[in-house]
C-alpha positions as CSV (number, residue, x, y, z in Angstrom):
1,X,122.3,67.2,132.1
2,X,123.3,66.2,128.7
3,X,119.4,66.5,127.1
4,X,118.9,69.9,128.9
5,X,122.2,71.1,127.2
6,X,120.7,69.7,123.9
7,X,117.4,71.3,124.7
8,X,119.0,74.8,124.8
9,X,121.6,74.1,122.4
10,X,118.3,73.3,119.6
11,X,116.5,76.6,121.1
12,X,119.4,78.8,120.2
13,X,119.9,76.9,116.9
14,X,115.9,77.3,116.2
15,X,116.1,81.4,117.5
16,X,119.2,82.2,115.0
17,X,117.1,80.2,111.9
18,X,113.8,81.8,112.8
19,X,115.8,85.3,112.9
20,X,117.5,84.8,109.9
21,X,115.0,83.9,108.0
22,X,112.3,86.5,109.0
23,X,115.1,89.4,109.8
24,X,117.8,89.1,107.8
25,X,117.5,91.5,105.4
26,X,116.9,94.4,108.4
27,X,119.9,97.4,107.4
28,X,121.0,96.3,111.2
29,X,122.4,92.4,109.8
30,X,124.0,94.0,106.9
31,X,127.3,92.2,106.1
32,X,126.8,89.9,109.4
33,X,126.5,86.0,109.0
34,X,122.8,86.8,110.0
35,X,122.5,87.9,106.3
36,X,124.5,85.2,104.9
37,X,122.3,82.6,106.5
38,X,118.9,84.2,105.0
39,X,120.2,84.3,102.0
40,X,121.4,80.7,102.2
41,X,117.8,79.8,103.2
42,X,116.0,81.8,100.9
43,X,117.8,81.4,97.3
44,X,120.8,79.6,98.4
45,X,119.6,76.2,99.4
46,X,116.2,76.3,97.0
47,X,119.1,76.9,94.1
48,X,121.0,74.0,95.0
49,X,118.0,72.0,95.7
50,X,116.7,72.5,91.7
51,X,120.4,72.1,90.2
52,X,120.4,68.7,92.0
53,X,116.4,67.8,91.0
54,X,117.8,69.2,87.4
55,X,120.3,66.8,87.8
56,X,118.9,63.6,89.0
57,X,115.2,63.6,87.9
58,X,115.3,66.3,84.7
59,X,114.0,68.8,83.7
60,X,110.3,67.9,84.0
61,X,110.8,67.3,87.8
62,X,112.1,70.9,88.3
63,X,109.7,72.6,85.8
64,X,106.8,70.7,88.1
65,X,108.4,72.4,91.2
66,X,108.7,75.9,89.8
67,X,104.8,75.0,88.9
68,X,104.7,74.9,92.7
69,X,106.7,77.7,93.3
70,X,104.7,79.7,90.9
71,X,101.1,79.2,92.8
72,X,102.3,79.3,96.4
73,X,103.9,82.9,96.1
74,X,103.1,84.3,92.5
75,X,99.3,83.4,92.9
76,X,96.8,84.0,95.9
77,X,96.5,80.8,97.8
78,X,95.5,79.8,101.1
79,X,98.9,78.1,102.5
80,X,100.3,80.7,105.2
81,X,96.6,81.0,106.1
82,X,96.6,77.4,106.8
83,X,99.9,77.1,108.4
84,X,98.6,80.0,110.9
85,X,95.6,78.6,111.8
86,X,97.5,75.4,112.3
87,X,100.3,77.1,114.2
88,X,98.1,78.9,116.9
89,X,96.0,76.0,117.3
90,X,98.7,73.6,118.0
91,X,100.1,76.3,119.8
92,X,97.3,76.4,122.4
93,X,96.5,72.8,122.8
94,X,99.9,72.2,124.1
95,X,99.6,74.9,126.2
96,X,96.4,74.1,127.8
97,X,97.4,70.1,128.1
98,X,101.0,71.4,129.9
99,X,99.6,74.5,132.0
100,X,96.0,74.4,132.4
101,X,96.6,71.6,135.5
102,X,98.2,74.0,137.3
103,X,95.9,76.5,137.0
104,X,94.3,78.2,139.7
105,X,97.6,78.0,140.8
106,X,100.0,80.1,143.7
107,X,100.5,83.2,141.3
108,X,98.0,82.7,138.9
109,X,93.4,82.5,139.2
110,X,91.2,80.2,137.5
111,X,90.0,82.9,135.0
112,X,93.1,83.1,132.8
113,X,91.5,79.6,131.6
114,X,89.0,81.7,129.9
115,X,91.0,85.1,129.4
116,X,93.7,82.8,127.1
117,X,90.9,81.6,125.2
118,X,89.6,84.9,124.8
119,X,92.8,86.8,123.6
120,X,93.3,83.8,121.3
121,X,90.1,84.2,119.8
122,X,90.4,87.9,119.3
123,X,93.5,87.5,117.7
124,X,91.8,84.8,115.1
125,X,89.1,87.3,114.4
126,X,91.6,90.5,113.8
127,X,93.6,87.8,111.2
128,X,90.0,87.1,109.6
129,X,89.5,91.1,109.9
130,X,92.8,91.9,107.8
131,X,92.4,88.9,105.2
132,X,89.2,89.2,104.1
133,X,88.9,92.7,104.3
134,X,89.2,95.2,101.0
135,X,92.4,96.8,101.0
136,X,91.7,99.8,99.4
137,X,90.7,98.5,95.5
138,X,91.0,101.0,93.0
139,X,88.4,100.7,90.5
140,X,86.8,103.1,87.6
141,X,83.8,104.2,90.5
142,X,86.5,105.2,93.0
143,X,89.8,106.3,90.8
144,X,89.1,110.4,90.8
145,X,88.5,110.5,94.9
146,X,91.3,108.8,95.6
147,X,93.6,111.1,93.0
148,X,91.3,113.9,95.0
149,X,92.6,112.4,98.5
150,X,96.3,111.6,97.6
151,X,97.8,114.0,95.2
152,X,100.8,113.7,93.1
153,X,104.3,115.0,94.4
154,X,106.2,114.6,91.0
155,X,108.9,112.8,93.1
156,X,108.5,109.4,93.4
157,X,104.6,109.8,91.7
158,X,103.7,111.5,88.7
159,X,100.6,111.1,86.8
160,X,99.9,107.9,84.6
161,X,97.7,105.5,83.9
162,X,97.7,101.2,85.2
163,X,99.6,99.4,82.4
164,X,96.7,96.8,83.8
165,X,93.6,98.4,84.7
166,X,94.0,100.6,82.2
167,X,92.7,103.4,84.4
168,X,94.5,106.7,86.0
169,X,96.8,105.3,88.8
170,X,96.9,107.5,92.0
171,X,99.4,108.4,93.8
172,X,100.3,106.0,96.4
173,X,98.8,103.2,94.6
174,X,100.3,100.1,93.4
175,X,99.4,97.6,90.7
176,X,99.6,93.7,93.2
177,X,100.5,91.0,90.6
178,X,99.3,88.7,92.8
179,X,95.8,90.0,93.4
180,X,95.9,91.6,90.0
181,X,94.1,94.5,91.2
182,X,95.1,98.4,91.9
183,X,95.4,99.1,95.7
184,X,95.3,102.8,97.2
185,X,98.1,103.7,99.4
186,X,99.6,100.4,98.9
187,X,102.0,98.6,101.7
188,X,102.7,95.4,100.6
189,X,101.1,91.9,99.9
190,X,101.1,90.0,103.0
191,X,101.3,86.4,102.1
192,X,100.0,85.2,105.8
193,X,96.9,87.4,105.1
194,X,96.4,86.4,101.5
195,X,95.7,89.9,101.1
196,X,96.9,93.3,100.1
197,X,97.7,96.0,103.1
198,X,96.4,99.0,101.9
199,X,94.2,102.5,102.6
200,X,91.6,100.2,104.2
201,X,92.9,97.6,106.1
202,X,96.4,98.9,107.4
203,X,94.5,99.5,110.8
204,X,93.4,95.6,111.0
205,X,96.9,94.9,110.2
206,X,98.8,97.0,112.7
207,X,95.9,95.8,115.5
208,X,96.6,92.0,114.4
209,X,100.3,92.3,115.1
210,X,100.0,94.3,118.3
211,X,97.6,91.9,119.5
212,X,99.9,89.2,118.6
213,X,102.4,90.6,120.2
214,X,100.5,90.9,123.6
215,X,99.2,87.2,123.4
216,X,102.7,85.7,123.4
217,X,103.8,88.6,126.1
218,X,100.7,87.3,128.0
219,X,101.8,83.5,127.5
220,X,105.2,83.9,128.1
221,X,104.8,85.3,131.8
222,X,101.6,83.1,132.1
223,X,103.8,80.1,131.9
224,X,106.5,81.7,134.0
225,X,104.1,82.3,136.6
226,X,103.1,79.0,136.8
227,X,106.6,77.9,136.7
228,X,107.4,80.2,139.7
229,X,104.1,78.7,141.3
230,X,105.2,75.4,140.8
231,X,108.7,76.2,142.8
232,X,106.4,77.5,145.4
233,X,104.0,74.8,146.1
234,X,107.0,72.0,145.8
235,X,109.2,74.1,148.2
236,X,112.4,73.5,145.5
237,X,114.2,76.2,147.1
238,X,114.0,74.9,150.3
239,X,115.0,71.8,149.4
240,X,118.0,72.2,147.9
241,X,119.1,74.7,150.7
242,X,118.1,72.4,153.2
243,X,118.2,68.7,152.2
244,X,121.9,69.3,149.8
245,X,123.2,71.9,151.6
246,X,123.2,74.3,148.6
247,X,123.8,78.0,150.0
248,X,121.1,80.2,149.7
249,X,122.3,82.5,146.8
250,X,120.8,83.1,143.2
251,X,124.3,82.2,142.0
252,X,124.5,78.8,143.2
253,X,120.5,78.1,143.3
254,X,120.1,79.1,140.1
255,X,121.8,76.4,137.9
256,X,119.9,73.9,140.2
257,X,116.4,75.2,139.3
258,X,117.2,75.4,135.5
259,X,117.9,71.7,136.0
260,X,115.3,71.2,137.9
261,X,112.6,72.7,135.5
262,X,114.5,71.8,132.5
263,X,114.1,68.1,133.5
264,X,110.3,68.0,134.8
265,X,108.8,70.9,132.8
266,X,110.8,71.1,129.8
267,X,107.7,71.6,127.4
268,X,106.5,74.6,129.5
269,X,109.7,76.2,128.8
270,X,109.8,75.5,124.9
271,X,106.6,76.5,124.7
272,X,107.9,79.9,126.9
273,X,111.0,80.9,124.7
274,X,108.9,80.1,121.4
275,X,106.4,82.5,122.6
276,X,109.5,85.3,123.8
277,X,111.1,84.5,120.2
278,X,107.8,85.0,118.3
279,X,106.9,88.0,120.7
280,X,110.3,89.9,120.2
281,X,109.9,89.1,116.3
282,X,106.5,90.7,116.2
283,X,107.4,93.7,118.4
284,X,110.5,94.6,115.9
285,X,107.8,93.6,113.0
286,X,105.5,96.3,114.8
287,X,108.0,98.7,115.5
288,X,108.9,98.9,112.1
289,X,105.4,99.1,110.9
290,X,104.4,102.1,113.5
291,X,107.3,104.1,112.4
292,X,106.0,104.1,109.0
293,X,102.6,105.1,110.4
294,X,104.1,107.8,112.1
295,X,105.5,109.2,109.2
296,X,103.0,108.3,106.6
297,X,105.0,106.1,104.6
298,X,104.9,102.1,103.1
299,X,106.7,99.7,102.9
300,X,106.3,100.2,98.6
301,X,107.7,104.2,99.1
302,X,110.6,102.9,101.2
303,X,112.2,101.4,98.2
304,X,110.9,104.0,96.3
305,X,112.2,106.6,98.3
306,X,115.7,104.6,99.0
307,X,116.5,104.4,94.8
308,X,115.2,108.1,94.7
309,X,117.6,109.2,97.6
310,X,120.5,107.1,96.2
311,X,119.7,108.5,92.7
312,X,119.9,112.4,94.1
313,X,123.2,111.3,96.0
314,X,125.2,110.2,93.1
315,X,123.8,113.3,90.7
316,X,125.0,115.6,93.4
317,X,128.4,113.7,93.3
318,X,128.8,113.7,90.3
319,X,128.3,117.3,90.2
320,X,130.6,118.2,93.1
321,X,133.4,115.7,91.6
322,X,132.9,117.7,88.4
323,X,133.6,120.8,90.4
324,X,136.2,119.8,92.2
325,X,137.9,119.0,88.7
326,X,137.0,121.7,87.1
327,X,139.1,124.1,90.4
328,X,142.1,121.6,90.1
329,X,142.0,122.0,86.5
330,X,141.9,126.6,87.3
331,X,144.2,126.3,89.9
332,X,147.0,124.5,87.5
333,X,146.9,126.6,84.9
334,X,147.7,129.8,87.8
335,X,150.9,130.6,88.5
336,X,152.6,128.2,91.0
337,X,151.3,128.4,94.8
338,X,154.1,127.9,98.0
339,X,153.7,124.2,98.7
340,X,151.2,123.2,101.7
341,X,151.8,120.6,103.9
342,X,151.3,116.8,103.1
343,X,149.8,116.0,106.5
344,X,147.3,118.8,105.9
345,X,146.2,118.0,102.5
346,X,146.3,114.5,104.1
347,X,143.7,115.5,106.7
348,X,141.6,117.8,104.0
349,X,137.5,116.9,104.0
350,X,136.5,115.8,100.7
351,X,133.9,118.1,98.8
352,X,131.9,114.6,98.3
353,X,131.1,114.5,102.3
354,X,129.5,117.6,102.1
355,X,127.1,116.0,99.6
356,X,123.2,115.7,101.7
357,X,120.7,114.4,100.4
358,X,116.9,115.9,101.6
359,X,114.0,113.6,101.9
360,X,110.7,115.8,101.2
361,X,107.8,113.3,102.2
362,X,104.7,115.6,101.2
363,X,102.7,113.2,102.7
364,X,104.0,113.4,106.3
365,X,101.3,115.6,107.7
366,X,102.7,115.6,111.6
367,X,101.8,112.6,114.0
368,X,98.0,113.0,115.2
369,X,97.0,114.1,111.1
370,X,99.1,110.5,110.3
371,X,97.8,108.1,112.7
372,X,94.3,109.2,112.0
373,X,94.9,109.0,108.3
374,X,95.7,105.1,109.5
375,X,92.8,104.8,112.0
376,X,89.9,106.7,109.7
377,X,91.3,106.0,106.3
378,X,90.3,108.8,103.5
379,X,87.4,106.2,102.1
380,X,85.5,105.7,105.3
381,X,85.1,109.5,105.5
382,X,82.2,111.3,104.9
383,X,83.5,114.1,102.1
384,X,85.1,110.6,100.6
385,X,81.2,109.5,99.5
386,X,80.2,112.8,99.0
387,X,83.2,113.5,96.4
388,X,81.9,110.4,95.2
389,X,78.6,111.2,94.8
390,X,79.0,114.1,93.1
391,X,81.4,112.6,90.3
392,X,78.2,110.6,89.5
């Protein structure tokens, strides 16, 4: 019982890293030791780790490790491509070595040999889609159709020109120091990609995590069905109701089967919960994504909009606060008003909660005119390449 313990005990260790690490700066961890432990992982530890190389080995070791540092997430590089293909492939062989023997089994046909292998392969050719795809590059040929197709709201974009490129910038675009190269309606860099998410390939990107999403739903109840087939065809149940008089009630059968599976198939059920963890990762990853689409925003204008908002806020403080003074100030210098009472002034809304702050996306068009932007992106359409044509 003690290695099934330490077998869950690892799980729920692994979940809460994994979590942190990929989630922890989501608004819904703030201030909870979620937070504290991405932190730790993500500048914490690497901070200790170079003051103790500084320490130890000098300051050539560390400067060799920031040289590291430097290519594998300032520069574009093929290591989360790697580490994906590496992860899904290993992924799949330990599934098919642990599952496949069971299969045709009592819940599950032959064919979801082939129909694994299939969704796998889709989901290799969607990643391929979204990394080697062109996000959206803004170039000299292309810069006045896209300042045609997204125009300025003189809120968070204003006309200029690429620092870089030295060419017009258009709204929604982003200089990527990584890629060193102007995107149109610019997302993010996507490090697993290798690639910018932008204009053109934000549909490959949203159908690659969906996908994803489905393949570890579909593995996940795969292996629980074979699980449950494998109670079946063993008669477990029965068993332990019959041969060690255990009553027949999901309260007292349960523990029993846990044990039971924990101790014959416990790589099934590793492989299952990595595949749930993964799955509920990518779903909130998704989630988060399609909200966006839906209101025809990036992740680059969320932080835009964010210091813009916060920016408003505190002006329009500042100006009620100076209000508020200025009436304290008038109502001194009057002639003396009957006292009011302490519990109401006590109780008395502050002018500064009145303070709200409007978000005016110009760009949020309603929901079918947003996911189409998505799905047919300006520069696939046909008055795109005739704009173009024309500037010629």
């Amino acid at each position: 019982m003690g290695v099934e313990w330490l077998l869950v005990c690892h799980g729920l260790v692994t979940a809460v890293v994994v979590v942190s690490f990929l989630c922890g700066r989501w608004p819904i961890f703030e201030g909870t030791f979620i937070q504290r432990i991405h932190y730790f992982l993500t500048f914490g530890a690497y901070d200790y780790f170079l003051r103790f190389v500084g320490a130890v080995f000098g300051h050539k070791c560390t400067d060799a490790i920031l040289s590291v540092e430097y290519y594998c997430c300032d520069r574009p590089n093929p290591l989360l491509q790697i580490i994906y293909i590496v992860i899904i492939g290993v992924t799949y062989y330990f599934i098919a070595m642990s599952c496949f023997a069971y299969i045709p089994g009592y819940y599950l046909g032959g064919i979801h040999r082939y129909t694994s292998l299939l969704a796998v392969a889709v989901g290799i050719l969607l990643f391929l889609l979204t990394s080697f795809s062109d996000p959206g590059t803004v170039n000299t040929e292309n810069v006045s159709q896209y300042i045609s197709a997204y125009p300025y709201d003189n809120i968070i974009y204003s006309e200029k020109e690429c620092s870089t490129c030295k060419i017009p910038k258009p709204a929604r675009s982003k200089h990527c120091s990584i890629c060193d190269r102007c995107v149109a309606r610019f997302d993010h860099h996507c490090g697993w990609m290798n690639n910018c998410i932008g204009e053109k390939n934000t549909r490959y990107f949203m159908a690659f995590l969906l996908w994803h999403f489905l393949i570890c739903l579909y593995g996940t109840v795969a292996i629980g069905l074979v699980l449950a087939g494998r109670l079946r065809e063993l008669r477990v149940v029965d068993i332990l109701t019959v041969y060690y008089g255990i009553e027949n009630s999901f309260l007292d059968l349960a523990p029993n089967v846990v044990q039971w599976l924990l101790g014959s198939y416990n790589t099934q059920i590793l492989l299952m919960v990595f595949l749930a963890i993964v799955g509920m990762l990518l779903a909130g990853f998704f989630g988060y994504h399609a909200k966006l689409c839906i209101t025809n925003t990036t992740t680059n204008e969320t932080f835009k909009w964010q210091d813009h908002m916060e920016w408003q806020r505190k002006l329009k403080e500042a100006k009620v606060s100076a209000e508020a003074l200025k009436q304290s100030i008038d109502g001194i210098s009057r002639e003396k008003q009957p006292l009011s009472s302490k519990w109401r002034a006590f109780f008395r809304k502050s002018p500064l909660e009145d303070v709200v702050v409007v978000k005016n996306n110009v760009y949020d068009k309603g929901f079918f005119h947003n996911i189409q932007e998505v799905i047919f992106p300006f520069s696939a359409r046909w008055s795109f390449t005739q704009n173009k044509l024309k500037s010629r």
